[in-house]
BAGUSE-409926 format. One record per residue (C-alpha): residue number from 1; residue in three letters; y, z, x. Coordinates in pm, 1 decimal, m for minus. Each point is the difference from the previous one (the first is absolute). Layout:
[site NUM; 'ALA'; [Y; Z; X]]
...
//
This chain:
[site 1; 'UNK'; [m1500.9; m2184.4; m131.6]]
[site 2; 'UNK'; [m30.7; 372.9; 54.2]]
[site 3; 'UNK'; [m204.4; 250.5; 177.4]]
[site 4; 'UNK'; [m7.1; 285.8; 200.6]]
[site 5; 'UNK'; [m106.4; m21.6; 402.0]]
[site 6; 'UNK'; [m99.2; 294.6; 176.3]]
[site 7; 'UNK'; [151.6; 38.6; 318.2]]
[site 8; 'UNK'; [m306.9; 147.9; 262.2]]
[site 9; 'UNK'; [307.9; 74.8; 243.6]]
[site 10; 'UNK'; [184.5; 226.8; m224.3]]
[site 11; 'UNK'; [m306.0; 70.8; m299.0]]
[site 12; 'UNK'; [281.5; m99.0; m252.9]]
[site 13; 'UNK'; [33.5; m306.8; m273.9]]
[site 14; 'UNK'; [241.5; m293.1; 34.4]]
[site 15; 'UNK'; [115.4; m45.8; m336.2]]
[site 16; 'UNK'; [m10.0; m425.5; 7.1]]
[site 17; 'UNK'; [154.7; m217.0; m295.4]]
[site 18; 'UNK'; [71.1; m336.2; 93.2]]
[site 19; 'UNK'; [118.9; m68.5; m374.5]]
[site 20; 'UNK'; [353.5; 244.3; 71.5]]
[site 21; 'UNK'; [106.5; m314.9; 206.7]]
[site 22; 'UNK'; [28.2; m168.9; m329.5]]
[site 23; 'UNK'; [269.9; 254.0; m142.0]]
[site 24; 'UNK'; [299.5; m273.7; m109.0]]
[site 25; 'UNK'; [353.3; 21.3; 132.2]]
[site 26; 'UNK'; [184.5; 162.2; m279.4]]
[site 27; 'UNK'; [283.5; m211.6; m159.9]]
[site 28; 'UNK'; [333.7; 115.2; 37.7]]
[site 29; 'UNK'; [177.4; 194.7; m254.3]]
[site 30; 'UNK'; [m358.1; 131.0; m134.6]]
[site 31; 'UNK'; [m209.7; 278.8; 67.2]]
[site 32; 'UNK'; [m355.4; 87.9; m144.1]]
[site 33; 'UNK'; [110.6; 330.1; m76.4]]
[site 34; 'UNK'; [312.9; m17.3; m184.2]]
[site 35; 'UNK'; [m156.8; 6.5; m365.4]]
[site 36; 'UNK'; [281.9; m258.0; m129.9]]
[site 37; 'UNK'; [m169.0; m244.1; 274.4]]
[site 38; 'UNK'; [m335.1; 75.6; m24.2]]
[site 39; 'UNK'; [m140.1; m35.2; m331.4]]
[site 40; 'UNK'; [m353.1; 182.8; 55.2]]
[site 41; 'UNK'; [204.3; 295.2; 13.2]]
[site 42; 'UNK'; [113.8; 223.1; m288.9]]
[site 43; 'UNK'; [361.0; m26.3; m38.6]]
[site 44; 'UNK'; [43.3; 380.6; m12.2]]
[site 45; 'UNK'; [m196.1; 134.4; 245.0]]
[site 46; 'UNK'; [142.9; 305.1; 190.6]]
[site 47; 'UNK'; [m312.8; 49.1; 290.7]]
[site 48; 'UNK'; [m229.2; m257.9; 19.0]]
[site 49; 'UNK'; [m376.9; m71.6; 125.2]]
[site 50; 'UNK'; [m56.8; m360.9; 81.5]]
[site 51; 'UNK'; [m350.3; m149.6; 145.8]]
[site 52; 'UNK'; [115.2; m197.2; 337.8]]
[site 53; 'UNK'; [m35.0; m372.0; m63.8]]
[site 54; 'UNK'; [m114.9; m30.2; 342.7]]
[site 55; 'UNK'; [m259.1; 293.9; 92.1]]
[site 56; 'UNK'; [m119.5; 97.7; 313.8]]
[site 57; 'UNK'; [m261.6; 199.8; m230.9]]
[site 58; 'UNK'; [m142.7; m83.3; m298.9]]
[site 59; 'UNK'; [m281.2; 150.5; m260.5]]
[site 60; 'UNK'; [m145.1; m321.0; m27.4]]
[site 61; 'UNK'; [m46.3; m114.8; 374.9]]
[site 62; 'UNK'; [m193.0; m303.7; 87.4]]
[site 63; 'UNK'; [m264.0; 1.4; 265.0]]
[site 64; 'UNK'; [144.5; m14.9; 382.5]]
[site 65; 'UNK'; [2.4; m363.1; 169.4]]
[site 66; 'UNK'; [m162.3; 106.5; 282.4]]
[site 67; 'UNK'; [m350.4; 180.1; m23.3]]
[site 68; 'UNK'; [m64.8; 316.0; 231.2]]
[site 69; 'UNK'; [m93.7; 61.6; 329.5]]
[site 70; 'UNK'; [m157.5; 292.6; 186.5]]
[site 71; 'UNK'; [347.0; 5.8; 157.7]]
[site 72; 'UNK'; [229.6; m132.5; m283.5]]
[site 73; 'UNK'; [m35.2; 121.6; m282.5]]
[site 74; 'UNK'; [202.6; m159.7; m357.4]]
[site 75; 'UNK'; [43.1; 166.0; m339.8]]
[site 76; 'UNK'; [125.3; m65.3; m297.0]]
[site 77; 'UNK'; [372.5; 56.6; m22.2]]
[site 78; 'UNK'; [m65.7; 244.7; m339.1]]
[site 79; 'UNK'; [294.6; 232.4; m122.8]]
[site 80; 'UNK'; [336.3; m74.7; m140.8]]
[site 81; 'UNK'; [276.5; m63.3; 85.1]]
[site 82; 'UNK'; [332.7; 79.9; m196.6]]
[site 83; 'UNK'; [389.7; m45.0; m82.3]]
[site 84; 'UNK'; [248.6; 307.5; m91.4]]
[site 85; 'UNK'; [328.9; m108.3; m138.0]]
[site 86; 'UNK'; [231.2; 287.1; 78.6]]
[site 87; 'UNK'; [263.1; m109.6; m251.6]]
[site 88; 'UNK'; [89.8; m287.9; m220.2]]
[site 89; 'UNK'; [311.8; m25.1; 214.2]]
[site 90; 'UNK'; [m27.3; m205.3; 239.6]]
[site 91; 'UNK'; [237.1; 174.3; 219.1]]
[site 92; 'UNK'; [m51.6; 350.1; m90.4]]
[site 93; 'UNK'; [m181.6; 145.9; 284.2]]
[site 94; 'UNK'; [m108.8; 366.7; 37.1]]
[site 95; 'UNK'; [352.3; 101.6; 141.7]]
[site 96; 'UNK'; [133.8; m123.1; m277.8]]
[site 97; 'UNK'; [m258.7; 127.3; m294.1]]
[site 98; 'UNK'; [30.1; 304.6; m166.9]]
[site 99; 'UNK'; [m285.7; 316.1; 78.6]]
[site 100; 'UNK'; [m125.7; m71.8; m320.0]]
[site 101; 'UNK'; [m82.0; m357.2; 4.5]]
[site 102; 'UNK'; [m132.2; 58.8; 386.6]]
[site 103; 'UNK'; [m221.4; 265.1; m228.1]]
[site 104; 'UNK'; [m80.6; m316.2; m185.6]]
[site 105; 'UNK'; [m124.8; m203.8; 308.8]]
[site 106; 'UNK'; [m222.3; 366.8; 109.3]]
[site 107; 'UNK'; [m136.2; 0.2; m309.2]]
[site 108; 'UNK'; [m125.9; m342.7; m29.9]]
[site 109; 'UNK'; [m89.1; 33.6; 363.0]]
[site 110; 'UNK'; [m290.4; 272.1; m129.8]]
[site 111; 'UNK'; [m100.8; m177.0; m262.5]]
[site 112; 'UNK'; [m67.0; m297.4; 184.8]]
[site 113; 'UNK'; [m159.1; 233.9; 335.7]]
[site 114; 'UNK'; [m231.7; 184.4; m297.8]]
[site 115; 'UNK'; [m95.9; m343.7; m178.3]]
[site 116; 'UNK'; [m119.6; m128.1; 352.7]]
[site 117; 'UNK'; [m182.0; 287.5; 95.4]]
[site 118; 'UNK'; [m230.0; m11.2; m288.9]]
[site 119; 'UNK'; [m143.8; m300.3; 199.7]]
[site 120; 'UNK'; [m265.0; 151.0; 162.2]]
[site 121; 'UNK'; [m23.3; m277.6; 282.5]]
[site 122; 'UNK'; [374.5; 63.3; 53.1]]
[site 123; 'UNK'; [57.9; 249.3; 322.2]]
[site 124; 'UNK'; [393.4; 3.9; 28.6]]
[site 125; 'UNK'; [300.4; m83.9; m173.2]]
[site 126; 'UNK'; [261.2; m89.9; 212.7]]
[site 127; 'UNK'; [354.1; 20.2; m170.0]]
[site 128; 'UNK'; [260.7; m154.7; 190.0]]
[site 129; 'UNK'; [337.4; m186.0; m11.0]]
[site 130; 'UNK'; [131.5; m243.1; 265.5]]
[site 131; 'UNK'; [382.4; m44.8; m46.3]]
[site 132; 'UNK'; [214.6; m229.0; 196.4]]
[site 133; 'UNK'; [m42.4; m336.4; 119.6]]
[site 134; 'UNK'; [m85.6; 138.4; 368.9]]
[site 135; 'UNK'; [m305.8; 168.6; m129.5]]
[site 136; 'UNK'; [m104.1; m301.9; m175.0]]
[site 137; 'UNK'; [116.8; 30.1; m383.6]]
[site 138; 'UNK'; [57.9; m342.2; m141.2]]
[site 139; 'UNK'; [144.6; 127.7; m293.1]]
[site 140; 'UNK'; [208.9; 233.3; m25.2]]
[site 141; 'UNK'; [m22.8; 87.6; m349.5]]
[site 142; 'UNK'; [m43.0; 430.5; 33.3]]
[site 143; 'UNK'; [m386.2; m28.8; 11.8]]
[site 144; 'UNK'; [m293.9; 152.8; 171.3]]
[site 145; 'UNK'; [m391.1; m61.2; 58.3]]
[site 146; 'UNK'; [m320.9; 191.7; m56.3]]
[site 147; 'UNK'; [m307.8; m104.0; 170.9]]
[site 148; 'UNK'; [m354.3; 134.5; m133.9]]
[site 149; 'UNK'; [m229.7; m24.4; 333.3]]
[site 150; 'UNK'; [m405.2; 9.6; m26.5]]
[site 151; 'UNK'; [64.7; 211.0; 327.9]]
[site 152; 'UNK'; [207.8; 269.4; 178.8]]
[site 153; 'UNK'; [283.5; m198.5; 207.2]]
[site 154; 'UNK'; [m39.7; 43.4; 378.9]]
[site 155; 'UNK'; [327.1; 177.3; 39.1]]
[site 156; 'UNK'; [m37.1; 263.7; m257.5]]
[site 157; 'UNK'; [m384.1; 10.7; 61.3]]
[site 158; 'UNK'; [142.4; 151.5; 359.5]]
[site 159; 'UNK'; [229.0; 222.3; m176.1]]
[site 160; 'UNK'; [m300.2; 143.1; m216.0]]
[site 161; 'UNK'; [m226.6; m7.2; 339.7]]
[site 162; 'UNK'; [290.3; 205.9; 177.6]]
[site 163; 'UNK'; [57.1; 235.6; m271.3]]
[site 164; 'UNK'; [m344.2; 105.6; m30.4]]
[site 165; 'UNK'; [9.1; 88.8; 321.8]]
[site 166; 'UNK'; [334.8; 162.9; 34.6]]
[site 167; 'UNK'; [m200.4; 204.5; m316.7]]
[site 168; 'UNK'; [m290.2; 81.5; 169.9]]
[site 169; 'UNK'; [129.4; 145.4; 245.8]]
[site 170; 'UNK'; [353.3; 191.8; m74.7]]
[site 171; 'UNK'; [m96.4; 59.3; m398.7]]
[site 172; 'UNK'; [316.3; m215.4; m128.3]]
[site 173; 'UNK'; [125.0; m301.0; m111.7]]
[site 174; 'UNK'; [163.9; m205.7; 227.6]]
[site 175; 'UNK'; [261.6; m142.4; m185.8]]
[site 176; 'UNK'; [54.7; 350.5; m133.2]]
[site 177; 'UNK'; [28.3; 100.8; 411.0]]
[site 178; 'UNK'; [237.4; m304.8; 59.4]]
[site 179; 'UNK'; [215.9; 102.4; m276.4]]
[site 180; 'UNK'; [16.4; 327.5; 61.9]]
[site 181; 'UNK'; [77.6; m26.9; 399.3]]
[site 182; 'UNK'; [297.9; m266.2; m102.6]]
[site 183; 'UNK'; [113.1; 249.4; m263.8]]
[site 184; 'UNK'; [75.0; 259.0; 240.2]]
[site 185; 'UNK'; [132.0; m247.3; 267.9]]
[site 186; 'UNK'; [229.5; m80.5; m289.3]]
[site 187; 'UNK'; [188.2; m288.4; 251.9]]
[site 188; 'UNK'; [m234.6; m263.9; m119.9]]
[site 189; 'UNK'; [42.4; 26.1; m372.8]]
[site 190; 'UNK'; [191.8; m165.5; m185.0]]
[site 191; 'UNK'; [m19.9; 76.5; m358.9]]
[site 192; 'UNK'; [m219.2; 280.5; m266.5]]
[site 193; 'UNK'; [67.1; 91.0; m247.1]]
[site 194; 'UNK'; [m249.1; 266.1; m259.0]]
[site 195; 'UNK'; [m325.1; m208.8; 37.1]]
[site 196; 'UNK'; [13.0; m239.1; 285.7]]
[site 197; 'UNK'; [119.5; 3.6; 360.6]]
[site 198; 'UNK'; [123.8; m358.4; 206.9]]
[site 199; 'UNK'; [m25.0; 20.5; 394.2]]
[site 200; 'UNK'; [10.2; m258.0; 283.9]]
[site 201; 'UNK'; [m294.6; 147.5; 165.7]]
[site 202; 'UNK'; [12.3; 46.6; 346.5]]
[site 203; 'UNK'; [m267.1; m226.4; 108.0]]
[site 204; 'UNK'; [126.0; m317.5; m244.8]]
[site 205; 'UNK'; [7.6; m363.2; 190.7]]
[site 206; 'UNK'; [282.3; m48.2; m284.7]]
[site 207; 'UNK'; [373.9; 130.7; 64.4]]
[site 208; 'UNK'; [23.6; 56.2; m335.9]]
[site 209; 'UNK'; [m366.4; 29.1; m136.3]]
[site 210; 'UNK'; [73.4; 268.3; m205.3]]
[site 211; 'UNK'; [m344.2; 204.7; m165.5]]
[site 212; 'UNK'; [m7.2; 147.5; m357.3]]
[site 213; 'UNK'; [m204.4; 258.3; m71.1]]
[site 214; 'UNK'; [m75.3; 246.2; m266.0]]
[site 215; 'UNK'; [71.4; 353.8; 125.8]]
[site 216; 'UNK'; [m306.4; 112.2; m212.0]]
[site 217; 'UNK'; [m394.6; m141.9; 97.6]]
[site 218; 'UNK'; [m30.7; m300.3; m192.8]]
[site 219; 'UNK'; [m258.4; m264.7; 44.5]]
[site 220; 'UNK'; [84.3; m269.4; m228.0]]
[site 221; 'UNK'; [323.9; m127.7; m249.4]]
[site 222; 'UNK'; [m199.9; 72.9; m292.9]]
[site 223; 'UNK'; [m14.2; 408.0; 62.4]]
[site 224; 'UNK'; [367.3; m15.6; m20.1]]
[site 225; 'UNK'; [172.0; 197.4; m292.8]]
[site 226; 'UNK'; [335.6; m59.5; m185.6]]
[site 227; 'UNK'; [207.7; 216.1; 239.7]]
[site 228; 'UNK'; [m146.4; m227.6; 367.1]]
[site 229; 'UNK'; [80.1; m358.1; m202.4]]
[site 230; 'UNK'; [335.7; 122.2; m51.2]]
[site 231; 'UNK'; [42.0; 124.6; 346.3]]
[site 232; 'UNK'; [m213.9; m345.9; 120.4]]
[site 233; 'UNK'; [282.0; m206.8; m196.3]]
[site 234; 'UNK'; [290.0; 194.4; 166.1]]
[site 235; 'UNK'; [m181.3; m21.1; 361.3]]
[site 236; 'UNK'; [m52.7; m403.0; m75.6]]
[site 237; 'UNK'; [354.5; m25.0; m146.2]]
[site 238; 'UNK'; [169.0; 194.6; 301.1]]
[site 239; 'UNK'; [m198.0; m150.2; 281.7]]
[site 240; 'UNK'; [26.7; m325.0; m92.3]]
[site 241; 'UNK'; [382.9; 28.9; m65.7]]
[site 242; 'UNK'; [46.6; 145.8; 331.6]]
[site 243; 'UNK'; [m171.8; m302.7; 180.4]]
[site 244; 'UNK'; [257.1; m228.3; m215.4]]
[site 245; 'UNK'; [287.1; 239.9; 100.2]]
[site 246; 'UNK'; [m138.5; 25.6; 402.5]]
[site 247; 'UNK'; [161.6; m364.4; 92.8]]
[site 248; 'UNK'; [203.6; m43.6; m298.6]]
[site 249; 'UNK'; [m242.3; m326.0; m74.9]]
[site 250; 'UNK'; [m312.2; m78.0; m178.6]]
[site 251; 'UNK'; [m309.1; 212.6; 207.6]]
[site 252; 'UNK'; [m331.9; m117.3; 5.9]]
[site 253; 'UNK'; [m264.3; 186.1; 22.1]]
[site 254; 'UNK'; [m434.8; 60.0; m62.9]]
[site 255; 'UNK'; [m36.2; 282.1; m206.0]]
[site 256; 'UNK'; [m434.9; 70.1; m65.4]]
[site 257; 'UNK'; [m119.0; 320.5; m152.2]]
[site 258; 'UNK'; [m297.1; 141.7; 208.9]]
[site 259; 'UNK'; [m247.7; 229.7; m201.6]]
[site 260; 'UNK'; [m335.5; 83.6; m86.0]]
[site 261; 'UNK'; [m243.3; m298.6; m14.9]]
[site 262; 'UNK'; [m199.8; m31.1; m326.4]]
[site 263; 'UNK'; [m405.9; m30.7; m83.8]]
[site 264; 'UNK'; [m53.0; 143.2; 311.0]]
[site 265; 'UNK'; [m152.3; 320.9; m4.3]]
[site 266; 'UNK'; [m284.5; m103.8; 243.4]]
[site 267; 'UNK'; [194.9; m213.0; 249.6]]
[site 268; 'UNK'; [313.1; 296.5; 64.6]]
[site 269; 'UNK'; [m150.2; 310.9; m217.2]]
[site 270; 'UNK'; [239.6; 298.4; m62.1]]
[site 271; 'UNK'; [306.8; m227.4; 111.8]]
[site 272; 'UNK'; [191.9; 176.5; m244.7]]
[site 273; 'UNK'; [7.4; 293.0; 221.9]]
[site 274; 'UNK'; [123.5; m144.4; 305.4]]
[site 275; 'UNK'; [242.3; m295.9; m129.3]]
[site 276; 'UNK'; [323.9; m17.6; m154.1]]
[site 277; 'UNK'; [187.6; m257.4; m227.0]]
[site 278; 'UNK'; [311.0; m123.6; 221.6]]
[site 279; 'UNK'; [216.9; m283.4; 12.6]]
[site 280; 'UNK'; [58.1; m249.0; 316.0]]
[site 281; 'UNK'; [269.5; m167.3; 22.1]]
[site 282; 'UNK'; [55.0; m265.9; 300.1]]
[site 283; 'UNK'; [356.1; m108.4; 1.3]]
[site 284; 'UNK'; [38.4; m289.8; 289.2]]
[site 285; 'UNK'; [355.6; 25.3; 62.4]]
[site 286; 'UNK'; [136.2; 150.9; 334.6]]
[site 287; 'UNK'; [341.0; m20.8; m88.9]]
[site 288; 'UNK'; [209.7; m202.2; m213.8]]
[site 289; 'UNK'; [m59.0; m346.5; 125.2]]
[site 290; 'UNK'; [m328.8; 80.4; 230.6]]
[site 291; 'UNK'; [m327.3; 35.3; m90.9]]
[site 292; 'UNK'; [m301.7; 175.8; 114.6]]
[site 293; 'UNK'; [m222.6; m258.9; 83.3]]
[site 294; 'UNK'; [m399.9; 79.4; 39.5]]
[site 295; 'UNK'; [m45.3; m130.5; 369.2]]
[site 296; 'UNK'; [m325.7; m131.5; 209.4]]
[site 297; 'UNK'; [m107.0; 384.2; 125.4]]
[site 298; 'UNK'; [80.1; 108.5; m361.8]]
[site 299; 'UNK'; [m182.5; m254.8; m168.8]]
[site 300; 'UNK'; [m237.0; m68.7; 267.2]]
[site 301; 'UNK'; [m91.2; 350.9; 137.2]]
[site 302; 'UNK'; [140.8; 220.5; m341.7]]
[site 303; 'UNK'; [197.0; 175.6; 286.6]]
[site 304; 'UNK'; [314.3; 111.7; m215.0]]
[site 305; 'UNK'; [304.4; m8.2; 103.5]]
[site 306; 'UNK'; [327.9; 157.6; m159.7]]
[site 307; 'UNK'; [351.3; m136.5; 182.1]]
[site 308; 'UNK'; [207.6; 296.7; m223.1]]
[site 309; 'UNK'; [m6.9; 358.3; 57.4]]
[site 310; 'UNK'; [m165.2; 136.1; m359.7]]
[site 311; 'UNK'; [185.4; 306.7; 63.5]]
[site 312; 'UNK'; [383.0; m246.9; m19.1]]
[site 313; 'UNK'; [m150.9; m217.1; m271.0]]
[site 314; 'UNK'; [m77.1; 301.0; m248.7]]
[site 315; 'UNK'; [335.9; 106.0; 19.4]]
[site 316; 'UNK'; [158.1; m310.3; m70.5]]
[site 317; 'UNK'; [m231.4; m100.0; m261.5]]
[site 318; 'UNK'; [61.4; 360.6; m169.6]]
[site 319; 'UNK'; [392.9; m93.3; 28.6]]
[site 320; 'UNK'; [m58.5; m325.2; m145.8]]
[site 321; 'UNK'; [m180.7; 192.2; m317.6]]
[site 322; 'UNK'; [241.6; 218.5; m23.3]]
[site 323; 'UNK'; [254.4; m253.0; m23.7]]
[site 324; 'UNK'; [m213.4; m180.8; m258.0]]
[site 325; 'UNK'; [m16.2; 322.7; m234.5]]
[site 326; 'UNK'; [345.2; 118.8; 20.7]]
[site 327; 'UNK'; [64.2; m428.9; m130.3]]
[site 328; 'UNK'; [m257.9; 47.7; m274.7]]
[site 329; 'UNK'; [138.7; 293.7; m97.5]]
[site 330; 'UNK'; [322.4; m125.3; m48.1]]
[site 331; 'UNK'; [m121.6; m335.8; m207.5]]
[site 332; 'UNK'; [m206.1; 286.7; m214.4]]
[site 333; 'UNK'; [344.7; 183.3; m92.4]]
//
């Protein structure tokens, strides 16, 4: 079973796949990305796509269970829904990796987001990566997801709505007008370097929810030349090392890349104007052993609520990745 609901409360789809409850325990001692253990996978692969065995989207959906209404209204669950295998390592995560092999994983991530595109009834790819077993990962092989939606997600559907706005009425991105305002605060970022710029901005519901953007107006990963992977690598390598280096213990965190939708020149014309290619990333720990739970008014009312200063978390989490480089750069010599 799976189908898409509409929602008449919220005007979004519920994603619904009944079959995911079927995913097996995994035996010990074996992973389904480790090629020696898995033998659908090439034994030398570096970066890796791999259809989900379980999809929450699929290009051959069947019809929904449950007909339509004039209130609720079903779809089919149509798109696609895919694997990345970061490395072949099964503990080699981006810390750890090398700029180019990260350059590996960008790569493959634009092929794949270009492939997907072509789909006309595709609307958004959604790149993403959920690592940590508090965010859900059951494997913790150094992996990440792509989802190919026959819509524009509510959340960044609100970003575009926003940003056309923001457009329309001051001539300028928003994300470029974020970026710039945290650049010259200068208290909230944490890491740049030629390309890119990280910052905890100051309205995040996430201590450390650090953003990436590209200093320069880009929509999507594909517009991205040799010079911004490189810098994208080093941004992923750095940021991610600094979460490990924070609490001195395995960090988990959400990391999704926002940008512009695609096949959707009539829903959100001229987006390419008015949004920007950025990175979220929703880290849930508070401190070392606390976490940032999602309570009732968050949840229930989407009335955020940060319990850490951003301005005190930036500058730890900028310690932490400078800790993290001057230790890389030691294991490099």
């Amino acid at each position: 079973m799976g189908e898409l609901r509409w929602n008449p409360l919220l005007k979004t789809w519920t994603m619904v796949s009944a079959s995911r409850q079927k995913r097996p325990n995994l035996p010990d001692n074996w992973c389904p990305f480790c090629p020696g253990d898995n033998k659908k996978l090439p034994p030398d692969y570096q970066v890796l796509k791999y259809d989900n065995d379980f999809p929450i989207l699929t290009p051959t959906p069947s019809k929904p269970d449950i007909a339509s209404s004039p209130l609720y209204k079903s779809a089919e669950n149509y798109g696609k829904a895919e694997v990345i295998l970061f490395s072949p390592n099964h503990t080699e995560t981006f810390d750890k990796m090398s700029v180019p092999h990260i350059i590996k994983v960008i790569n493959l991530w634009i092929d794949r987001f270009t492939e997907l595109s072509s789909d006309k009834r595709i609307k958004y790819v959604f790149i993403f990566e959920n690592h940590g077993e508090e965010v859900g990962a059951t494997i913790s092989h150094p992996h990440g997801q792509i989802y190919a939606f026959p819509y524009i997600p509510q959340k960044i559907d609100t970003e575009l709505q926003n940003s056309r706005e923001y457009f329309t009425e001051n001539n300028e991105c928003l994300i470029c007008a974020i970026t710039r305002e945290e650049t010259a605060f200068k208290k909230r970022v944490v890491y740049e370097n030629e390309n890119f710029i990280a910052y905890i901005p100051f309205f995040t519901d996430y201590p450390y929810g650090v953003f990436v953007s590209p200093k320069k107006h880009i929509g999507i990963i594909n517009g991205f030349d040799s010079n911004h992977k490189r810098d994208l690598a080093d941004m992923i390598k750095n940021i991610t090392g600094a979460f490990e280096t924070l609490f001195e213990k395995p960090f988990p965190y959400m990391m999704s890349f926002h940008q512009l939708p695609v096949n959707s020149e009539t829903i959100c014309p001229d987006a390419e104007k008015y949004y920007h290619f950025h990175i979220e990333f929703y880290p849930p720990l508070r401190s070392r052993d606390k976490i940032k739970f999602y309570a009732s008014s968050e949840m229930g009312a989407w009335a955020a609520a940060n319990p850490l200063c951003v301005e005190d978390t930036a500058i730890e989490l900028s310690k932490a990745l400078q800790k993290f480089k001057s230790k890389t750069e030691v294991s490099d010599d």
